[in-house]
C-alpha positions in Angstrom: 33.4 -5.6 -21.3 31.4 -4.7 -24.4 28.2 -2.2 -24.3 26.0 -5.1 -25.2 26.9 -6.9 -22.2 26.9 -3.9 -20.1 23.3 -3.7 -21.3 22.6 -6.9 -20.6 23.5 -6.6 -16.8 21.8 -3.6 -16.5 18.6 -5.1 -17.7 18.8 -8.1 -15.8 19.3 -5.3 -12.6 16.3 -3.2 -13.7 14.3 -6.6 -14.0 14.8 -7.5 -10.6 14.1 -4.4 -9.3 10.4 -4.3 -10.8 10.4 -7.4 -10.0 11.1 -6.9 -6.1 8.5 -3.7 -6.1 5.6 -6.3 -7.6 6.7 -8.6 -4.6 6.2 -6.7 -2.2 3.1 -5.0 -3.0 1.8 -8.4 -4.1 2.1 -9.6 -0.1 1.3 -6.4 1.1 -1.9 -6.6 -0.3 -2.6 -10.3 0.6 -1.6 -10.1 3.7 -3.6 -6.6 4.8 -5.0 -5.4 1.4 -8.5 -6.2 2.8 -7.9 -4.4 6.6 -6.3 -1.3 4.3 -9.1 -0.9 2.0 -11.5 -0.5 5.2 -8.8 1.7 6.9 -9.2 3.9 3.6 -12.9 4.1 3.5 -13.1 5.0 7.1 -10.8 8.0 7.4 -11.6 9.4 4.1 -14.0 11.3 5.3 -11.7 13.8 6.8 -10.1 15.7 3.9 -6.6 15.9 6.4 -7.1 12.6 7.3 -7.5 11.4 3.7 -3.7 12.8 2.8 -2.7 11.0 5.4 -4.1 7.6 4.8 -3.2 8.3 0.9 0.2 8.7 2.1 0.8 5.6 4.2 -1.1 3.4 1.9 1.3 4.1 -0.9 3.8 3.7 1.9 2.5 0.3 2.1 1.8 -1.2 -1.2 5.0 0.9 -2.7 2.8 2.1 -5.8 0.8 5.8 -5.8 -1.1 3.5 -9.1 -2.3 1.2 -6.9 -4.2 3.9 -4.5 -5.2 6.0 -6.7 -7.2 2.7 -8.6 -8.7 2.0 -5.4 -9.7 5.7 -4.3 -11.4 5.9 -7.9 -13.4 2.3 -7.3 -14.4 3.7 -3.8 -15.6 7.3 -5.1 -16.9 5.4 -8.1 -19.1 3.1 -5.7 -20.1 6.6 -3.7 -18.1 5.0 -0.7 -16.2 8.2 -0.4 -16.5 11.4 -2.5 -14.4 12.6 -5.1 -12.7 15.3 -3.7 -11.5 13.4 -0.5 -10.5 10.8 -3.1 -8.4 13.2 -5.0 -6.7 15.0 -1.4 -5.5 10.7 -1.0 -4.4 10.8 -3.9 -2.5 13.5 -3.7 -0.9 12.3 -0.6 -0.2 8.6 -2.0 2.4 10.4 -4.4 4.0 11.8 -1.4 4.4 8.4 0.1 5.2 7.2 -2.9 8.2 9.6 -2.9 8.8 9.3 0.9 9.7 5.4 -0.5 11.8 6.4 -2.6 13.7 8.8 0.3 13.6 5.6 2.1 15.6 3.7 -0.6 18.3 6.0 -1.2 20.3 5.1 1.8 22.7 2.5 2.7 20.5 -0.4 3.6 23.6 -3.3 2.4 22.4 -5.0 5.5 18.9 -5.5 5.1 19.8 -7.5 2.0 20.9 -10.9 3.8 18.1 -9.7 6.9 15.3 -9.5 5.0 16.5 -12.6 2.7 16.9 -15.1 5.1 14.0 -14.1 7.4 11.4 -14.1 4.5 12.3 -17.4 3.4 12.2 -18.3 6.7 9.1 -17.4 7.4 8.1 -18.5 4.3 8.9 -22.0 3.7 8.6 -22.8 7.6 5.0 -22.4 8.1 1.4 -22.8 6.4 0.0 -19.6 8.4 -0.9 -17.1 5.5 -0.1 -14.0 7.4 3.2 -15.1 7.9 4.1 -16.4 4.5 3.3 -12.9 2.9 5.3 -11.4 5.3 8.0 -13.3 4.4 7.0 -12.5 1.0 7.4 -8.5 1.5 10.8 -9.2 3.3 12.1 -11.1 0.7 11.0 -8.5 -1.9 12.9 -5.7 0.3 15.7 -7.9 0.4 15.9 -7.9 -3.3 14.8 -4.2 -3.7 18.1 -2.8 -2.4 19.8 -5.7 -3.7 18.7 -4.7 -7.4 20.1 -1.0 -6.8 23.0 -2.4 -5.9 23.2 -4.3 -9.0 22.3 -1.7 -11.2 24.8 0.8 -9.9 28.0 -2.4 -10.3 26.1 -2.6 -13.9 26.3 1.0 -15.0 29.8 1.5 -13.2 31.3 0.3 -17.0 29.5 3.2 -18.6 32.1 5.5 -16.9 34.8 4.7 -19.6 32.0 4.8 -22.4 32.2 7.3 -25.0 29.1 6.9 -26.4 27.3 8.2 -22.4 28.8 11.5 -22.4 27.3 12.5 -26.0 24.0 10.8 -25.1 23.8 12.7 -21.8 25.0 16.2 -23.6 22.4 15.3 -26.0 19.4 15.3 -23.8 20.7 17.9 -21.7 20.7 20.5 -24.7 17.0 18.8 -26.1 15.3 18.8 -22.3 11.5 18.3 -24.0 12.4 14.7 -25.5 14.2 14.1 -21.8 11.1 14.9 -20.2 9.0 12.7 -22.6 11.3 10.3 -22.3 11.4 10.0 -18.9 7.4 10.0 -18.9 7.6 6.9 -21.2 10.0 4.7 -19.0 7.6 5.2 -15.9 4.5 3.8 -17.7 6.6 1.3 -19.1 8.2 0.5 -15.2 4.1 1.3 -14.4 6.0 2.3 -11.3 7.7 6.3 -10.5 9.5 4.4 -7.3 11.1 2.4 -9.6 12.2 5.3 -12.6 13.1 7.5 -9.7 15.6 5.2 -8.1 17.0 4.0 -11.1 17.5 7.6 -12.3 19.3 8.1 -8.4 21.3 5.2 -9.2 22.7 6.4 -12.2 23.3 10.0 -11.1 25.1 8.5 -8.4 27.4 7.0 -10.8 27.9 10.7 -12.5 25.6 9.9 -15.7 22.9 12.7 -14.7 23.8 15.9 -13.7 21.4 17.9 -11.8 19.6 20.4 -14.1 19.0 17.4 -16.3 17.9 15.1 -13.1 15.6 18.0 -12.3 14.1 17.4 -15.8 13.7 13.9 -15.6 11.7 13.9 -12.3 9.0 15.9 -13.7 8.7 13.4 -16.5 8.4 10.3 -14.0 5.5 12.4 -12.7 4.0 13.3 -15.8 4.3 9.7 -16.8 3.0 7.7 -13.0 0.1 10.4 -13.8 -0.8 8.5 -17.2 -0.9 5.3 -15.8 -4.2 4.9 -14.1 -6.4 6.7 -16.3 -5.3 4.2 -18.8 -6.1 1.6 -16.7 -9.4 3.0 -16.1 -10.3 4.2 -19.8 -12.9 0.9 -19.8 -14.2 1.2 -16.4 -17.8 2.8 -15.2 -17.5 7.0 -15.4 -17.8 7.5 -11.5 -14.5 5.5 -11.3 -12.7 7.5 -14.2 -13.0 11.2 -12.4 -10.1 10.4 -9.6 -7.4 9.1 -12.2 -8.6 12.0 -14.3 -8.2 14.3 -11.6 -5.2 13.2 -10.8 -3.6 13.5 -14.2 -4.7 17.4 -14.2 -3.4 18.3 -10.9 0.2 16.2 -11.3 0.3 16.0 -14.7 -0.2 19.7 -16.3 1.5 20.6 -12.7 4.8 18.9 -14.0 4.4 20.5 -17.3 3.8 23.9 -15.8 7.0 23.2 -13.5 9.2 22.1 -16.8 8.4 25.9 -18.3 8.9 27.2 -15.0 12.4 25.6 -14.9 13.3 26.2 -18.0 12.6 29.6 -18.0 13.6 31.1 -14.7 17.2 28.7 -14.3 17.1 28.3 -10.9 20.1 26.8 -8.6 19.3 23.7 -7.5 21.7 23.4 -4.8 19.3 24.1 -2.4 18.1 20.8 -3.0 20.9 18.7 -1.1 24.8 18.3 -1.6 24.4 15.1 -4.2 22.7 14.8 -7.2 21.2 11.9 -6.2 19.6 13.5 -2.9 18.4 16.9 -5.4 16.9 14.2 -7.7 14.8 12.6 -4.4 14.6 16.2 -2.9 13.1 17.3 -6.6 11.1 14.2 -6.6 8.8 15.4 -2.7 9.3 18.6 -3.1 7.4 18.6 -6.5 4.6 16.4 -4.7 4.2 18.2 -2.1 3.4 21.4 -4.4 1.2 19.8 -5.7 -0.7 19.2 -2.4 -0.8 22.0 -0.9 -1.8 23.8 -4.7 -4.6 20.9 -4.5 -6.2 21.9 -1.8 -8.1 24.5 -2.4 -8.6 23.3 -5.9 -9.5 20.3 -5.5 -13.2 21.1 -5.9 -12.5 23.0 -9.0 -10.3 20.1 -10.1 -13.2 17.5 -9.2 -15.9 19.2 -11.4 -13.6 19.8 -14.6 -12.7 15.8 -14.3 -16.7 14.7 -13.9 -17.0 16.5 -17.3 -13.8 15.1 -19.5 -15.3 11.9 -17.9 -18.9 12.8 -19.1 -17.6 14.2 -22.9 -16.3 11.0 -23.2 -18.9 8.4 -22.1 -21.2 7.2 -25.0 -25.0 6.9 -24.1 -25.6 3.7 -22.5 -27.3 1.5 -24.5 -28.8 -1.2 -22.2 -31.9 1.1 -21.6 -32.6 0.1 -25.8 -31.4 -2.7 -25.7 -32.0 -6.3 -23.9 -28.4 -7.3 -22.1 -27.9 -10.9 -22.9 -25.7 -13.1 -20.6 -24.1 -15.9 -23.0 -23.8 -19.3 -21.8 -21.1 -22.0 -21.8 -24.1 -24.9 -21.5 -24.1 -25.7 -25.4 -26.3 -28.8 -26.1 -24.1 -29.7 -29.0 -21.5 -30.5 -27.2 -23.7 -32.9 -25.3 -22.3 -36.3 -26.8 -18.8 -36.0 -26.2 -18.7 -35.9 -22.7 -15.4 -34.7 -21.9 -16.1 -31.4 -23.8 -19.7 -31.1 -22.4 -17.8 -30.8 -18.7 -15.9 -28.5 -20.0 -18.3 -26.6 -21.0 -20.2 -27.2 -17.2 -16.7 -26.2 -15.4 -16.8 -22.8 -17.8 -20.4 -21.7 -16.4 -19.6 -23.3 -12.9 -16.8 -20.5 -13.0 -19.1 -17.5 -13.8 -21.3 -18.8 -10.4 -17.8 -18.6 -8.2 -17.2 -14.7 -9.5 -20.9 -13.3 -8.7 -20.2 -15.5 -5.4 -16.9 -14.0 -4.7 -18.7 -10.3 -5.6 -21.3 -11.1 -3.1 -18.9 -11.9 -0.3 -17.3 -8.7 -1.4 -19.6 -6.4 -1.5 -21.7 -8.5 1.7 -19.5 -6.6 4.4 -19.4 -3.0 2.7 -23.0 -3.2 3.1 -22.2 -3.6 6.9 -20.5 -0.3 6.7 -22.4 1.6 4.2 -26.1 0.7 3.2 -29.2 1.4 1.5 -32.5 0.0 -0.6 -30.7 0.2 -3.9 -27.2 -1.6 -2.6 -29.6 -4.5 -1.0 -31.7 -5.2 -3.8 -28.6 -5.1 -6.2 -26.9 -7.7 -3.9 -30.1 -9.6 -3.7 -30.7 -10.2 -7.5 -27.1 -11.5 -7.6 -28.4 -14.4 -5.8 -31.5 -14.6 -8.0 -28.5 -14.7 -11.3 -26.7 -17.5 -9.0 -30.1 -19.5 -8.7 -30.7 -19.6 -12.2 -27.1 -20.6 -13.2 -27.7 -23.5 -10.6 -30.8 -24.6 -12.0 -29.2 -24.8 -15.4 -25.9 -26.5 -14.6 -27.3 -29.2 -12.7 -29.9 -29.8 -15.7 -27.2 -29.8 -18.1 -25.1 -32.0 -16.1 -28.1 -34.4 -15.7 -28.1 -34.8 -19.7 -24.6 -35.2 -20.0 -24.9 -38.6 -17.5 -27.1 -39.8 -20.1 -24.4 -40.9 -22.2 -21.4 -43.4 -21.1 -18.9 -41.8 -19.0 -15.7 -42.7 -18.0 -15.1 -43.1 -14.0 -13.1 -40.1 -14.4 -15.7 -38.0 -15.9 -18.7 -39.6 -13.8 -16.1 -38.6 -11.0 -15.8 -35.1 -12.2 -19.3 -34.6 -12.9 -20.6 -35.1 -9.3 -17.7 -33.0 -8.5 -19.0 -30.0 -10.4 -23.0 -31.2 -9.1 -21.6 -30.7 -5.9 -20.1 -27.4 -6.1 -22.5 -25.8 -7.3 -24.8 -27.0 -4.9 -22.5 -25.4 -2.4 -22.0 -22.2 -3.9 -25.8 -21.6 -4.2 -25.8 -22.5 -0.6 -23.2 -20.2 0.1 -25.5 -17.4 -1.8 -28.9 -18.0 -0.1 -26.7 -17.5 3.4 -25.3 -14.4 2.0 -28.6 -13.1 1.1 -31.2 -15.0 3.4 -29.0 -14.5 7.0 -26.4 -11.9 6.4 -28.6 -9.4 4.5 -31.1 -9.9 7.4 -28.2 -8.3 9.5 -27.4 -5.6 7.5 -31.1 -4.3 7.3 -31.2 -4.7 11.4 -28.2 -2.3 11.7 -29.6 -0.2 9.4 -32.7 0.1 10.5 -31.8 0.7 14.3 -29.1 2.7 13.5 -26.5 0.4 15.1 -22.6 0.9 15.1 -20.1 -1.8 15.9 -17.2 -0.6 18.6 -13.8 0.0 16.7 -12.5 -3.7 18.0 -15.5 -5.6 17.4 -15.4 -4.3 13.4 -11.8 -5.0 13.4 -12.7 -8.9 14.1 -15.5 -8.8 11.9 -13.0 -7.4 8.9 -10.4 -9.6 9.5 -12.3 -12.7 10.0 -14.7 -11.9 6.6 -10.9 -11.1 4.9 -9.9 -14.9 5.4 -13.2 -16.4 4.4 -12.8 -13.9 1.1 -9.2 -15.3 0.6 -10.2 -19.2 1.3 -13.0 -18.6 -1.3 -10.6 -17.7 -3.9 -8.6 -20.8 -2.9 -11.4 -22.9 -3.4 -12.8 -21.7 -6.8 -8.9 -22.1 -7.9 -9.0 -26.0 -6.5 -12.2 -26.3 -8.9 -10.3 -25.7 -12.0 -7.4 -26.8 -11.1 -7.6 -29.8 -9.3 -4.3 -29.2 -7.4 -4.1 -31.2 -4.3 -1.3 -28.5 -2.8 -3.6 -25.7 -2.8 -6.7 -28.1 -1.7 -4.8 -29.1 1.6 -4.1 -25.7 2.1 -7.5 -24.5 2.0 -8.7 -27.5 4.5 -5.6 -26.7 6.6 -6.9 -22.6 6.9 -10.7 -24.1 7.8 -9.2 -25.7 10.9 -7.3 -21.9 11.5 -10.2 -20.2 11.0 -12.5 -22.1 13.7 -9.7 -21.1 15.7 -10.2 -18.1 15.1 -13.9 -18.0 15.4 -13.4 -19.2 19.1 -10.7 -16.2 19.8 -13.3 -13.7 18.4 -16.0 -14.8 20.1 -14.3 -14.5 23.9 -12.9 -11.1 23.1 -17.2 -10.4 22.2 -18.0 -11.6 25.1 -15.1 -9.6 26.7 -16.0 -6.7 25.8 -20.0 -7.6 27.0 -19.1 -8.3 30.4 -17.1 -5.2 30.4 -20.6 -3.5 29.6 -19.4 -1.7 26.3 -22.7 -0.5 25.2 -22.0 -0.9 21.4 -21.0 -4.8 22.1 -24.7 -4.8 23.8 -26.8 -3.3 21.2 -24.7 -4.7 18.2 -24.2 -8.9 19.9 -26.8 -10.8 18.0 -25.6 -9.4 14.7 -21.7 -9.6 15.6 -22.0 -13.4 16.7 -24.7 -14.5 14.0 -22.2 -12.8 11.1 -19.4 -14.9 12.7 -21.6 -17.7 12.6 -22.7 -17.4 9.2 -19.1 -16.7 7.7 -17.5 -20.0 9.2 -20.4 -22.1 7.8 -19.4 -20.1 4.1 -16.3 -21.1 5.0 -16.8 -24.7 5.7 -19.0 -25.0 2.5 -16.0 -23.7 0.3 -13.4 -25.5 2.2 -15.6 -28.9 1.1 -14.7 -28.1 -2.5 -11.5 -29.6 -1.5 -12.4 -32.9 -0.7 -12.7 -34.5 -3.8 -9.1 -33.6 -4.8 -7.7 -34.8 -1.6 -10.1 -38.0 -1.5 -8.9 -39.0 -5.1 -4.8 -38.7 -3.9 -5.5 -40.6 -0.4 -5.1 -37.3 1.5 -8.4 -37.4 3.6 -9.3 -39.9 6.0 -12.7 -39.6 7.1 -13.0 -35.4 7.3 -9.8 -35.4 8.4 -6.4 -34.2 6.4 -3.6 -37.1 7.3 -0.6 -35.9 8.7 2.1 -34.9 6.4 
């Protein structure tokens, strides 16, 4: 078999297996990336419990990246403070290595499992929950199938000649290893996925151990990159934990490399096999880094706030007036087909302060005050005004002949937005009303009855985003789906409302003091949800898939 073709396989294996990792994280976090974020936020507070809940997120969504973007947007928002967000942190790159433990041994039989029950699960049912699990099984199914791929690949590169030079060559030059390693984990944007392929190959005899050692402090020097670059745009409170981050794991990995390089230590101690020093390398360097972060992660906290603050320019929107461009361009006006167009662009901007209302809506439950309200409530005021524009410009674009297509399309935008500023004033007139009740009698929901709250605001948030993708793109797949999940969901409303009044029989005395707002959120929520789930109707009304306000069967 040639090299080029060995190369070739090899690709196609290390495809797959980023491929897999983006698969399951994708499903683990629409399936419970909404009841992890508040898991997050709620035992943050408690520096040992933050490791711990760092840990088993990354656990979770397979990627330290991921946490350590959504610690920094939660310390950025003053949801939780910095240093707690650097202590998860540090424990999401020991989960992230624990996965990596995890992967490393002989789990041939979870490939046809996981396989056949995720498609199962996927293709049998419309349920949501179930189809991302069947998602994340199908994605661990093809995880250890894509080491097993990449270990058949490399096996060729036993007879090469060309291996032995490169691996001598790297061995004697171990600063380009290290940077090289670095560079193929921001390229993977994933150390689970350098780390196992570097096991894989040791396993096959390509890596020996001193130069395995070398390489793992790389992947860590490179994972450590990755979300400050992600965050280089983003507000300055949201920079400090990625910054953080890169001090405490990056310079650690650096310090390690001289370390190693200089003392020579044995590295038996690490396991029997390369490939369990390389994974034993991999937690042991993490967890160094923990227990040195603890009591610097103050120190380490305060240096970060002022790289972040050296490097933000002086805001200019205190000198000068922000302007908001708009997509309603009156030139446009006499060809109608570009004039909607135009409508559907601004129609758009109204679903994303929408969806950030809805989002930011139920952290206000949690965590409120005067400044958080008023910000929400001049979102609505932006949404107003947008409405009042579209529907104006819509009215002029009417006065030219239309097509029944457009004319059709038209109302359909009229009546969206009329729905999604509807959705705002309930946000703002009724649930905001809730949110200054709790805070104003210092009210707490029981641990069950903010679960339900959570989960049932998590579906309405994920049928919102199906309905502003039905608005642009019309598909009739994704519209029955959405008017499928409004039926679920008023199942659902009924389940959560016996296990309220449960719970108030049973005389829990947060149920008591907290029923009005629990029920009236519900409330409010399912009639959001039925005003989104309308969006919908057109699409199916135009393909014959709606009789009355009914979906036909099929």
């Amino acid at each position: 078999m040639s090299g080029s073709v060995v190369l070739l396989h090899l690709a196609g294996a290390v495809a797959l297996m980023l491929f897999a990792t983006r698969l399951v994280k994708t499903g683990v976090e629409r399936a419970y990336g909404d009841v992890l974020r508040h898991k997050l936020r709620a035992t943050m507070r408690n520096p040992f419990m933050a490791v711990l809940a760092g840990c088993g997120l990354a656990i979770a969504l397979q990627s330290s990246t991921a946490v350590t973007l959504l610690v920094g947007s939660f310390a950025g928002a003053g949801i939780v403070s910095g240093i707690s967000g650097q202590l998860a942190v540090r424990g999401a790159e020991i989960g992230s290595a624990l996965v990596v433990k995890l992967l490393t041994f002989d789990l041939s039989l979870l490939v046809p499992v996981c396989l056949v029950a995720g498609t199962v699960m996927f293709m049998a049912t419309e349920r949501r929950d179930w189809r991302q699990f069947g998602r994340i099984l199908v994605g661990i199914g093809l995880l250890v199938l894509s080491l097993e791929m990449i270990g058949q690949a490399s096996e060729p590169l036993r007879q090469s000649t060309l291996m032995p030079v490169i691996v001598d060559y790297f061995s004697s030059d171990p600063v380009t290893a290290y940077l090289l390693a670095a560079l193929v984990t921001w390229l993977f944007h994933s150390s689970i996925a350098a780390v196992l392929l570097m096991v894989t190959l040791a396993g096959r005899g390509f890596i020996p151990p001193e130069l395995g050692i070398v390489l793992v402090l790389g992947v860590n020097l490179g994972s450590s990159i990755i979300a400050p670059l992600l965050t280089r745009s983003a507000e300055p409170g949201v920079r400090v934990v990625p910054i953080g981050n890169l001090l405490m794991r990056g310079m650690g990995s650096l310090a390690m490399l001289i370390l190693f390089l200089w003392l020579k230590p044995s590295v038996a101690f690490l396991g029997a096999t390369v490939p369990d020093q390389i994974v034993n390398a991999h937690i042991l360097f993490n967890v160094l880094i923990l227990v040195a972060g603890l009591p610097l992660a103050g120190l380490v906290y305060r240096v970060s706030e002022k790289i972040v603050a050296l490097g933000t320019k002086p805001a200019l929107a205190e000198a000068l007036e922000v302007i908001e461009l708009s997509a309603l361009n009156d030139s446009a006006l006499d060809v109608p087909s570009q004039a909607l167009a135009n409508a559907t662009r601004e129609v758009v901007r109204v679903c994303e302060t929408v969806e950030i209302m809805l989002k930011r809506i139920i952290e206000l439950y949690e965590s409120a005050d005067a400044d958080k309200i008023k910000a929400l409530a001049a979102l609505d005021d932006r949404v107003d005004k947008k409405h009042a524009s579209i529907k104006l410009y819509l009215a002029k674009v009417t006065r030219n002949p239309l097509s029944e297509d457009e004319a059709l399309r038209c109302q359909e935008l009229i009546g969206a937005c009329v729905k999604l500023e509807q959705v705002g004033d309930i946000i703002v007139r009724n649930m905001l009303v809730h949110v200054r009740k709790k805070l104003e009698r210092g009210l707490e929901f029981t641990p069950e009855g903010w679960r339900e709250l959570s989960a049932f605001h998590a579906s309405v948030l994920a049928n919102a985003r199906l309905a502003f993708n039905v608005l642009v793109s019309r598909d009739p797949e994704t519209a029955r789906q959405l008017v499928l999940e409004k039926d679920r969901l008023r199942d659902r409303e009924k389940e959560t409302s016996a296990s309220h009044f449960v719970r108030l029989r049973d005389g829990t005395a947060k149920s008591v003091e907290t029923s009005s707002i629990h029920l009236d959120t519900i409330r409010d929520l399912k009639q959001i949800n039925s005003l989104l789930a309308s969006i919908a109707y057109p699409v199916l009304e135009e393909r014959g898939l709606l009789t009355g306000s009914r979906l036909k069967a099929g």
